[in-house]
Each structure stands twice: as structure tokens, then as C-alpha cells.
ROLOFI-538459 format. One line per 10 residues: their letters; for each residue x, y, z of C-alpha. Coordinates in steps of 0.05 Angstrom, whole numbers, plus 5000, padded with zeros to 4 digits. Layout:
<atoms>
a = X,Y,Z ~ ...
</atoms>
This chain:
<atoms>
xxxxxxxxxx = 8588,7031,6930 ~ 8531,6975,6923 ~ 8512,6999,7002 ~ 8507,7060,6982 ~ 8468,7048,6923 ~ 8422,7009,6957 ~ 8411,7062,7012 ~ 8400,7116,6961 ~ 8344,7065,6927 ~ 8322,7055,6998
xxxxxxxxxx = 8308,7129,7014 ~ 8283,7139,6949 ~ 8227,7090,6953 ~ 8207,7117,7025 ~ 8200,7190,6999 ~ 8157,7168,6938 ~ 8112,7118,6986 ~ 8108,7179,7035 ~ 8087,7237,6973 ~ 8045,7183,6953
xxxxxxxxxx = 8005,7180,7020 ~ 8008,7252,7020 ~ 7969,7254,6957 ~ 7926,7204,6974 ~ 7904,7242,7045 ~ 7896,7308,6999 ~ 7852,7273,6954 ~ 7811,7241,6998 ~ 7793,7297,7046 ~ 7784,7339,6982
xxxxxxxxxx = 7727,7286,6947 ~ 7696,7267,7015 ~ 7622,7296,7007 ~ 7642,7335,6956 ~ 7565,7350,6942 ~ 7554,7361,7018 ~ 7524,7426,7004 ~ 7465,7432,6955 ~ 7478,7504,6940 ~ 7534,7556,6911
xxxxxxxxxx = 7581,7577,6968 ~ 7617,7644,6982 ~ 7642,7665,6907 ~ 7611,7598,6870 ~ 7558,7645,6850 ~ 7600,7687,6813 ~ 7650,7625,6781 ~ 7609,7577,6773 ~ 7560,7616,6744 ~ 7598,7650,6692
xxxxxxxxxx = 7631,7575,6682 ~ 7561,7552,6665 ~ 7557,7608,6620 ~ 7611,7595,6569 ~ 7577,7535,6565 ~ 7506,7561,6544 ~ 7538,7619,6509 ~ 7505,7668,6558 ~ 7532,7743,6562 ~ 7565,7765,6620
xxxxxxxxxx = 7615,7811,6651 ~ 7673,7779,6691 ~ 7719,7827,6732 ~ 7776,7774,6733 ~ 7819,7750,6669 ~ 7779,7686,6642 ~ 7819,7625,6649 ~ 7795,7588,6715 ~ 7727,7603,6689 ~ 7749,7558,6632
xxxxxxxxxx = 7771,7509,6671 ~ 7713,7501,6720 ~ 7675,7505,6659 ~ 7706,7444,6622 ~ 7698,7402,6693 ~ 7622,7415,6696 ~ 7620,7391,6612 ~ 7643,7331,6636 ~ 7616,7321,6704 ~ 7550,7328,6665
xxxxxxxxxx = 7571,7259,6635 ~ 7594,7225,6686 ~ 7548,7164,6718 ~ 7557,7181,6786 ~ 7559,7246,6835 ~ 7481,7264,6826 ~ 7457,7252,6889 ~ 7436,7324,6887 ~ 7419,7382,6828 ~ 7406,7454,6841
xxxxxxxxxx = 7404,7499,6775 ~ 7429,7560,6810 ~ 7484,7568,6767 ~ 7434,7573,6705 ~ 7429,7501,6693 ~ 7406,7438,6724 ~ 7470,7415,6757 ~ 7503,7368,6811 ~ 7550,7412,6857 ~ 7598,7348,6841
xxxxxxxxxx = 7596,7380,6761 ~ 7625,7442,6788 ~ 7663,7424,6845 ~ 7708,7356,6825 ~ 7755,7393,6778 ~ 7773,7439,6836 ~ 7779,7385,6887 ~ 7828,7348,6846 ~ 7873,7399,6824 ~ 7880,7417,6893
xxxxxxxxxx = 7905,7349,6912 ~ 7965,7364,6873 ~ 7986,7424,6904 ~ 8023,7383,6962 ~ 8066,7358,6909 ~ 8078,7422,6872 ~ 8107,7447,6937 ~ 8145,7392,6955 ~ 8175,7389,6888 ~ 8192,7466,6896
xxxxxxxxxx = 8226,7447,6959 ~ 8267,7388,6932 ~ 8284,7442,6875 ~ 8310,7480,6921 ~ 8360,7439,6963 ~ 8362,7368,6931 ~ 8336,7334,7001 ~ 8278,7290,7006 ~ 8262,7297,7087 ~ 8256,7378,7065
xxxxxxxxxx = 8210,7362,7002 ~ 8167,7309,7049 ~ 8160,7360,7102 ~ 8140,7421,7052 ~ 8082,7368,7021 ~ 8056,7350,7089 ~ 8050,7414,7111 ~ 8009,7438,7044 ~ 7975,7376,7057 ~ 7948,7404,7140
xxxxxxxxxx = 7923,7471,7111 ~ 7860,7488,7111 ~ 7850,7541,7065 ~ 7875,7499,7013 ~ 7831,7445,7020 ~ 7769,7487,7029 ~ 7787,7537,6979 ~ 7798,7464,6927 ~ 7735,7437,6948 ~ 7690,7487,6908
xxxxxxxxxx = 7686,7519,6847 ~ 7744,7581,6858 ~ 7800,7599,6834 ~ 7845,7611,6875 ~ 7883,7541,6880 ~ 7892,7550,6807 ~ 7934,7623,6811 ~ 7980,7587,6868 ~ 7985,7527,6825 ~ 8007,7559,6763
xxxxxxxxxx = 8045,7603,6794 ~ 8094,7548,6836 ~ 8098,7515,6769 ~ 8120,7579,6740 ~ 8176,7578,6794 ~ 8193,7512,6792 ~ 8204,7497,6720 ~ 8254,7562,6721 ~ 8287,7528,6770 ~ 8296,7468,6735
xxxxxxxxxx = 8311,7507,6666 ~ 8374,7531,6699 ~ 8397,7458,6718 ~ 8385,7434,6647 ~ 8430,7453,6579 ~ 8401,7450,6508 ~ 8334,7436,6486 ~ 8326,7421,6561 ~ 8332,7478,6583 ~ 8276,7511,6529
xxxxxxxxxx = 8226,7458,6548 ~ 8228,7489,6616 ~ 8231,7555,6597 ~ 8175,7553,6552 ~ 8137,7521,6614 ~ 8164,7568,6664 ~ 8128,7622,6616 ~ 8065,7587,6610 ~ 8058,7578,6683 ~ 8073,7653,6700
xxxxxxxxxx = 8022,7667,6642 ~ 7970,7624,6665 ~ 7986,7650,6740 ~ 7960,7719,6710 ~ 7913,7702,6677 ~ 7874,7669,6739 ~ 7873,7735,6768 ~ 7918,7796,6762 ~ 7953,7783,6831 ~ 7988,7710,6797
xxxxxxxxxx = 8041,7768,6763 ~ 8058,7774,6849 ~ 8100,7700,6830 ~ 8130,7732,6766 ~ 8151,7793,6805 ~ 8187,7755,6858 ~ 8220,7724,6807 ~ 8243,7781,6775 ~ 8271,7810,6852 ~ 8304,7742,6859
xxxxxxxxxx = 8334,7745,6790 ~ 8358,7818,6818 ~ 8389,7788,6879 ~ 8437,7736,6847 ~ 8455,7786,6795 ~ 8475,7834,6856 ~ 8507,7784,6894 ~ 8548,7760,6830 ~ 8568,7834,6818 ~ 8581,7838,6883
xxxxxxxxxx = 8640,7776,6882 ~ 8670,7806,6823 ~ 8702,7758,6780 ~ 8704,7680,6808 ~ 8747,7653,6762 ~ 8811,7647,6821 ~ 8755,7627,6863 ~ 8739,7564,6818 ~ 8803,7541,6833 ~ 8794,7537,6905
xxxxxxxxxx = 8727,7494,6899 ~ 8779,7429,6884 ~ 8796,7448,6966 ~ 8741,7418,7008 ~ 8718,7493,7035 ~ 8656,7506,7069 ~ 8668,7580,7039 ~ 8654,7554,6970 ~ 8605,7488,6972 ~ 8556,7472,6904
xxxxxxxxxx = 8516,7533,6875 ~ 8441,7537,6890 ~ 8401,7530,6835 ~ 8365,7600,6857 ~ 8445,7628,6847 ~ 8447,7599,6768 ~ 8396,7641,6751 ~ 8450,7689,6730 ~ 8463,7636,6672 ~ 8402,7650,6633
xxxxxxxxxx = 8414,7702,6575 ~ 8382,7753,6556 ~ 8341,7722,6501 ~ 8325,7660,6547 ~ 8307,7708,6608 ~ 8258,7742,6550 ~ 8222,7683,6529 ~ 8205,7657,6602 ~ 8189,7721,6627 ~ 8159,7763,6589
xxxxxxxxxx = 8141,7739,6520 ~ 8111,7675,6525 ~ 8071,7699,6605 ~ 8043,7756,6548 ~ 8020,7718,6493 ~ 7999,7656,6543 ~ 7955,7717,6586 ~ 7933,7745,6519 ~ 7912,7680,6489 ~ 7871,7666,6543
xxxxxxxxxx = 7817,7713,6524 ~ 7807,7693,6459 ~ 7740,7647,6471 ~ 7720,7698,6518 ~ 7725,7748,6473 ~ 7694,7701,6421 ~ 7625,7693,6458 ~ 7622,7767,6488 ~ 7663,7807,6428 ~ 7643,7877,6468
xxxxxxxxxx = 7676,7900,6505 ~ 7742,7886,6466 ~ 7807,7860,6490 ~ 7840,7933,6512 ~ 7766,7953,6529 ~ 7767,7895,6583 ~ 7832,7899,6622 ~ 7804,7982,6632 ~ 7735,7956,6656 ~ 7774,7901,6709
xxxxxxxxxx = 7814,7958,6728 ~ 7763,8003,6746 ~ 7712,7957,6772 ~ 7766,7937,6828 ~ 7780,8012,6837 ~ 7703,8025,6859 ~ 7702,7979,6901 ~ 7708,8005,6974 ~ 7735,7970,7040 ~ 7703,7958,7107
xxxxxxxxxx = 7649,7915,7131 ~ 7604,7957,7101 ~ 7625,7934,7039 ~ 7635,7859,7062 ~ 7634,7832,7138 ~ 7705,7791,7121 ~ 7747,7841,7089 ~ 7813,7846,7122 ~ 7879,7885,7120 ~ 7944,7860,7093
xxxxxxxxxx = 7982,7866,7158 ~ 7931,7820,7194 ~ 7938,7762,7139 ~ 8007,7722,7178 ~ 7970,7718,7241 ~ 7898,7700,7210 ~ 7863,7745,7241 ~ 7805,7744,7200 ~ 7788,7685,7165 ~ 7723,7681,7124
xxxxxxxxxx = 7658,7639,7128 ~ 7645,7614,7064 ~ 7580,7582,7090 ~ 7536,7585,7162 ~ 7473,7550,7173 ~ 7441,7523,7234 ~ 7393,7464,7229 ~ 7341,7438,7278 ~ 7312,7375,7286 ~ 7242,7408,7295
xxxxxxxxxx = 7245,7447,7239 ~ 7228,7424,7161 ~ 7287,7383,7129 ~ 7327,7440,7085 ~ 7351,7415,7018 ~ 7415,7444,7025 ~ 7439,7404,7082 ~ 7457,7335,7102 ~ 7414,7305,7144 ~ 7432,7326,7220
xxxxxxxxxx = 7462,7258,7254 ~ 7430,7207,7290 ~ 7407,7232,7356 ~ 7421,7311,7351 ~ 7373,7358,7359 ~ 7412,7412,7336 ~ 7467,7427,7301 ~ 7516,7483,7257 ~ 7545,7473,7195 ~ 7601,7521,7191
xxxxxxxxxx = 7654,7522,7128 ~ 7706,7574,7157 ~ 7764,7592,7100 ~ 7821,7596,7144 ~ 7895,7569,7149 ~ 7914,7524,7194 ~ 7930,7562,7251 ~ 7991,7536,7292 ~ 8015,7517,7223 ~ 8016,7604,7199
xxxxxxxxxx = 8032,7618,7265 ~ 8092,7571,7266 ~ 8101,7583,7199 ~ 8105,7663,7215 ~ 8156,7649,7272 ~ 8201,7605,7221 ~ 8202,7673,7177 ~ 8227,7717,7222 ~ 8277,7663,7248 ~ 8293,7659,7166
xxxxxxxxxx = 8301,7730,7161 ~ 8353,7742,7226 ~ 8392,7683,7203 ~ 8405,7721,7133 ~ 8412,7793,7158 ~ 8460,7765,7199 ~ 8511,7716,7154 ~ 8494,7769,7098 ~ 8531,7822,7148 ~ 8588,7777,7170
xxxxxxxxxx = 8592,7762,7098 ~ 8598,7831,7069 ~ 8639,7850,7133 ~ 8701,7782,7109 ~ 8696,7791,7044 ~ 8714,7879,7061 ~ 8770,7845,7105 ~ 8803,7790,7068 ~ 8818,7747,7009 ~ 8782,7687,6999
xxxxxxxxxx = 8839,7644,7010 ~ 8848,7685,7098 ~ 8767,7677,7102 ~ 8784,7601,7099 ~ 8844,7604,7145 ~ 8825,7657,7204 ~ 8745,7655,7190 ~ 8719,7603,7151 ~ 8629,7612,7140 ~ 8602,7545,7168
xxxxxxxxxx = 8536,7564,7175 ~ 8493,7562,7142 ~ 8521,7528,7072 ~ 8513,7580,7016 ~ 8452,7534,6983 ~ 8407,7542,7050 ~ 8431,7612,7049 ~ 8399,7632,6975 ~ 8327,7592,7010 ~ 8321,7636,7055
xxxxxxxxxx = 8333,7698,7003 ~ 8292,7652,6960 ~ 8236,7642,7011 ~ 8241,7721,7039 ~ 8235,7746,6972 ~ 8184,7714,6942 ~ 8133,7717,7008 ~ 8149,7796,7000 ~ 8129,7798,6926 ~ 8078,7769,6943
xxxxxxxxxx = 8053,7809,7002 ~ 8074,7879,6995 ~ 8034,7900,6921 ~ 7961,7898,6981 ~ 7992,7955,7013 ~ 7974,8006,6964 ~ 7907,7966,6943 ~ 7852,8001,6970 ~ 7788,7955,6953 ~ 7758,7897,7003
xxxxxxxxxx = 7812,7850,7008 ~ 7809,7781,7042 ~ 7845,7721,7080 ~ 7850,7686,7011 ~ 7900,7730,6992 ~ 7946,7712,7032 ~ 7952,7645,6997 ~ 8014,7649,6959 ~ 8056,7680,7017 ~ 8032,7621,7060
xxxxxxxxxx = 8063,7576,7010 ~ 8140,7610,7024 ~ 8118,7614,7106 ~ 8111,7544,7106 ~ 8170,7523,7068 ~ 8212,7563,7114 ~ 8181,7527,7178 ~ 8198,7456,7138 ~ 8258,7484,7135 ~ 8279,7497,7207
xxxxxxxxxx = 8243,7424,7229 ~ 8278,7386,7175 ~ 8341,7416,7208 ~ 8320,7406,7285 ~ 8304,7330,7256 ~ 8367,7322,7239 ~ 8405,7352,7294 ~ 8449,7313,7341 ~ 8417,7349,7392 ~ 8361,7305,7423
xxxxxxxxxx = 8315,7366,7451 ~ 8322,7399,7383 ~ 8299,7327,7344 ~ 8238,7331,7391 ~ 8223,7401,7387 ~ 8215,7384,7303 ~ 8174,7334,7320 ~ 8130,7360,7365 ~ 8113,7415,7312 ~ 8099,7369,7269
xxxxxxxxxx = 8044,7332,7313 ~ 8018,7404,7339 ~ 8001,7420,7262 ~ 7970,7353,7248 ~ 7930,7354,7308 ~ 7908,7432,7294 ~ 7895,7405,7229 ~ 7849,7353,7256 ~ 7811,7397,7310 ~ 7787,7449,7257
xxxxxxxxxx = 7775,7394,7199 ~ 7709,7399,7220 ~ 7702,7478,7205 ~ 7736,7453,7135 ~ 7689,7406,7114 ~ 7627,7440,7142 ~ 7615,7380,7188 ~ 7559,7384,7245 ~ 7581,7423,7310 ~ 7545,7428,7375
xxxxxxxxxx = 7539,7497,7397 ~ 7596,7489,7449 ~ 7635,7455,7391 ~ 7636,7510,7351 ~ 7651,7559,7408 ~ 7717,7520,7428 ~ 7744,7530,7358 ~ 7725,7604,7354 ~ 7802,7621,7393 ~ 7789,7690,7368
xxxx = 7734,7740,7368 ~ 7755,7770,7300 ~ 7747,7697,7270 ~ 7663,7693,7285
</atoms>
């Protein structure tokens, strides 16, 4: 017992040391020259801007819900009195400001997203090598860590949204007050998901379909109460619930509160300073205006060179650059750019906002593996449990793989990366690789899932096909860090890390 002990204290030491490094890496890549460029990039000068503007109680229209504008607005209020990060000042965003003001806030809530994830993970099946995997792999994307190391918003809709996720996860593990603390959270996070932009309600809504499926499946079984008998037999039929499959134990009032009530009052809340320093339009006045302004807005690259479809997103087909300049060493210094290095006579700085791309590639694959696994044991599940009793499925066909708990991820995983996919189809504005952020989230917990298996498989070409995936995404990771942190390329640098025409 004391053995064990200690090897549970053991293992639980290593995963913390290893989420720590994980953070650590995410923070540091995420602060490294975080003033690097002395401008606003890609949609700073819309955010930051309007950020800026609570702040000097400015006018404006926004055509997203307010609340990363908030945030981004309280990091430049204090960045402004901070003693360091002022190597530079620009007053493009209507102020005289260091692109640290606006930028830090970003950088280091984006640090924590690795965690978020590999929380989620852990959440999900209770095992740490799972969890580690999920956070490295959030760790070795770009998107994230360009997307965190300026003044967006989209790291804050994914953010909330996993939260959202995760804490009614852990609401249905808890009894009692517990369980409201969560809930209340849960609600907050979906609310503050939405309020980020309108596509955070995508995490609400594949909540709701997941909530749909263990309801059907629970139908489906009829009554368990023989069945609860047979769990004292050590079955593979019948292992431990999944904590997605107790979200049939939240009640009606409970299911209210978390996911509906408090995500409305949290999104309507939200625009209350907003509303108090621009009272026209009103509150009802502004969700029509949002509406319509996205439904003038046309598609094509005549309406913006990086707009992409939907379909294209799981392959990255079209990432976008955020920022492109080219700097000579015969040509006048340009305040916007580091100084070119020692020796080179020219150079391009290039910040491309794209995924990491044998990690969505990969990632893609492990979906579709995901998805044939679960058509299939759904099938041969429906087709025993037409055939037999629970008590002849154990005797003449007993379920071994895979256990019911990895069974509800992948419904889990599938679902959500739907919700979150599916609503672009009918959207007919400019939509980008950005997007795509959330879904990428549920891609790459379902490739964590397949290595974290082929890790632990007695097979020894399966232990180093796990691996090797992991070194291929941490050396893909490496080879386009440049493109994330806008370092200097040669021409022929750049070219070798163009794999794709679409991606110039």
C-alpha cells in the first residue's frame, strides 16, 4: 500500500514538474520581444484601438460584443504603469503607447491555455500521460501563440469557452454546494465565451448536443438498476461512468442555471460600461447593428486576400499574414522593425497566423481514426444489446475495446469539434483560419489521445510510432517558430517554409 502510495506521489510530482515546464515554454515564447513590432498588427487596429478608447471615453462602434475590449483595455491601464517594456511608443491606437501596454495581457493569458486543455483532458479520463500530452501539444501551436502575442481576442473566446466545459465537467463529479460553485462557473465561462464574440455560444452548443447524447444513450439502456448489480462482477461491459455520461445527473433547475441563465445575464452584463460611455445605440439596438454589419460583409479576396472556406480550415490551407515587411541594409532604418542582424543585407520579417501543420494534419488524421473507432463499437453495440441480455453480452461477447470512458471522448471530442465547425457553413461573410481555433482544440486532444495509447502499448513499433509524432510536431513547431515570432528570414528561408502556394 505504502509502494503504491509512493508511486502515485511519484507520478504526481512528474506531471506537475512537466505542466510546469509546459507553462514555462508557453510563457516564454509568448513575452520574448513582445514589443518586436513598433506598430498595430492584422486586427490590433481595430482592438486595441477601441481598448484605448474606453479608456479616453472616445465614441466608437464595435461590431463584436465588448468584453476582450475590456480586457485588453485594463492591460494597457496598467502597462501604462509599469517601469519597464518602453523600449518603444507609437500612438496609433490614439494614445502614446508601448506595444508591451497592449500586448502583455494577451501574451499571458495565452500561456495558460496549455493548462486549460490539459486540465480538460485529465477531466476527461483521470490520466496524467493524456493531460501532459494535450498541454504539450497546445503548447507546439502556432496560432495560439501568435494569435496571444497581440492585442486579439481570440485566445480569450477559446479560453472561456474550455473553462465553460471544464467546470461542467467537474460540477457533475461534485455534490452540494460543490457542485453550484461549478455550475455558476460553468455559466460564467459560456457567458463570457459569448460575449468575446458571438461564435464562443459554438462551446455552449456542443454542450447542449453532448448533453443530448448521454440523455439518448441513457434512454436508450432503459432502466440500469439490474445492471448496477452486475458492476460488483469485474466486467469490461460495465467499467466506471465517464464524467461526459453523468451529465444526465444534473436537473433541470441545475442544467438552467449553467446554461442558460447565468451565460445570459453574464453576456448581458457585459455591456453595461459599454453601453455606459456610448448609451446610443441601445442594448437591443446593438446586437441588430452586429448582426447586420456581419451580414454586409461579402467574401472573396476582393473583400480580404486571406478569407477562407470552412472546409479548407483541417488542412490549413490558408493561413493568414498578420504582418510582411522586407528590410534592406541600404535602405533608411524603419521604426517599426528590429534592427536586421549582424552581417545581413537583407532580410523578411514575416508573422504568418497558422497552426502547426503536421500537428492539424496529424491531428485531422486522429479524427477520422476517432470517428471509425465509434461508428464502429457504437454499431456492434446497438447490434448486442438488439441480441442479448447484459448478463450473454458478458459470456458469448464481452466489449473490450475500447472501455466505455474512452468511448464517451471520442463522442465528447466528435461532438464538440462539430459544434464548433458546422454553424460557418451557412455563414456567408469573409471568414478566416482563426476560426478554426476552437475545433483545433478537440483535433488535438483526439491525436493525444491515440499517442498516449501507442505510448503505452506493449507493442514496441506502436510505442515508437507515438513517439515519433511527438518529435515530428516539436520539430514542425521549431522550423516555423520563426514565421511565429516574425524573426528575420533570408529569401530562400522563407521560400522553404512556404509548403503551399495557397499559404503566400
Amino acid at each position: 500500500m505504502k509502494t503504491n502510495k509512493k508511486q502515485f506521489n511519484r507520478s504526481t510530482l512528474v506531471f506537475c514538474l512537466g505542466m510546469f515546464a509546459v507553462f514555462l515554454l508557453s510563457l516564454t515564447l509568448r513575452f520574448w520581444e513582445l514589443e518586436r513590432f513598433n506598430t498595430l498588427v492584422f486586427d490590433e487596429v481595430y482592438y486595441a484601438k477601441f481598448a484605448n478608447n474606453y479608456l479616453t471615453k472616445t465614441p466608437f462602434f464595435n461590431a463584436h460584443p465588448p468584453l476582450s475590449q475590456y480586457i485588453i483595455a485594463i492591460g494597457i491601464w496598467i502597462g501604462t504603469h509599469l517601469p519597464f517594456g518602453k523600449t518603444a511608443v507609437n500612438s496609433m491606437a490614439g494614445s502614446l503607447l508601448s506595444p508591451w501596454d497592449y500586448r502583455w495581457l494577451n501574451a499571458l493569458t495565452g500561456s495558460f491555455i496549455p493548462l486549460v486543455v490539459g486540465a480538460l483532458a485529465y477531466q476527461l479520463v483521470r490520466r496524467h500521460s493524456y493531460a501532459f500530452l494535450a498541454a504539450f501539444f497546445a503548447a507546439c501551436d502556432g496560432l495560439f501563440l501568435v494569435e496571444s502575442r497581440y492585442a486579439l481576442n481570440n485566445i480569450y473566446l477559446v479560453l472561456f469557452g474550455i473553462l465553460g466545459q471544464l467546470f461542467i465537467l467537474k460540477a457533475v463529479e461534485a455534490e452540494g454546494k460543490k457542485r453550484w460553485r461549478w455550475l455558476v462557473l460553468a455559466g460564467i465561462g459560456f457567458g463570457a465565451s459569448a460575449a468575446i464574440k458571438w461564435n464562443g455560444l459554438w462551446f455552449l452548443f456542443g454542450t447542449y448536443l453532448i448533453l443530448i447524447c448521454a440523455w439518448a444513450v441513457r434512454f436508450i439502456q432503459g432502466n440500469r438498476g439490474n445492471e448496477e448489480q452486475s458492476r460488483e462482477v469485474d466486467s469490461p461491459l460495465i467499467p466506471a461512468e465517464s464524467p461526459v455520461q453523468k451529465l444526465t445527473k444534473l436537473n433541470f433547475i441545475e442544467l438552467c442555471l449553467s446554461l442558460a441563465i447565468i451565460p445570459i445575464l453574464v453576456y448581458s452584463i457585459s455591456w453595461i460600461p459599454h453601453l455606459y460611455f456610448n448609451p446610443t445605440p441601445n442594448f437591443w439596438q446593438m446586437q441588430t447593428e452586429i448582426l447586420t454589419y456581419h451580414q454586409r460583409i461579402k467574401s472573396g479576396p476582393d473583400v480580404h486576400p486571406y478569407c477562407s472556406t470552412w472546409y479548407s480550415w483541417p488542412l490549413m490551407l490558408r493561413p493568414i499574414v498578420y504582418f510582411y515587411k522586407t528590410a534592406s541594409s541600404n535602405a533608411q532604418p524603419d521604426p517599426v522593425l528590429p534592427p536586421l542582424p549582424e552581417g545581413a543585407t537583407q532580410a523578411i520579417f514575416d508573422v504568418h497566423a497558422m497552426g502547426n501543420p503536421l500537428l492539424w494534419w496529424l491531428s485531422t488524421l486522429a479524427l477520422l481514426l476517432v470517428i471509425g473507432v465509434l461508428v464502429h463499437r457504437i454499431l456492434v453495440w446497438l447490434q448486442t444489446r438488439s441480441e442479448a441480455s447484459v448478463d450473454t453480452i458478458e459470456q458469448q461477447r464481452p466489449i473490450l475495446f475500447p472501455p466505455t470512458a474512452e468511448m464517451w471522448l471520442g463522442l465528447y471530442l466528435i461532438v464538440n469539434w462539430t459544434a464548433n465547425l458546422l454553424p460557418w457553413v451557412k455563414v456567408t461573410r469573409c471568414i478566416f483560419l482563426y476560426h478554426y481555433m476552437g475545433c483545433s482544440v478537440f483535433a488535438a486532444l483526439a491525436l493525444a489521445w491515440w499517442v498516449d495509447r501507442w505510448l503505452h502499448s506493449p507493442q514496441t513499433r506502436l510505442r515508437g510510432m507515438g513517439v515519433t509524432i511527438i518529435f515530428l510536431i516539436l520539430g514542425a513547431f521549431i522550423f516555423w517558430m520563426p514565421m511565429y515570432l516574425g524573426l528575420p528570414l533570408s529569401q530562400m528561408e522563407w521560400k522553404i517554409r512556404m509548403w503551399l502556394p495557397s499559404w503566400v
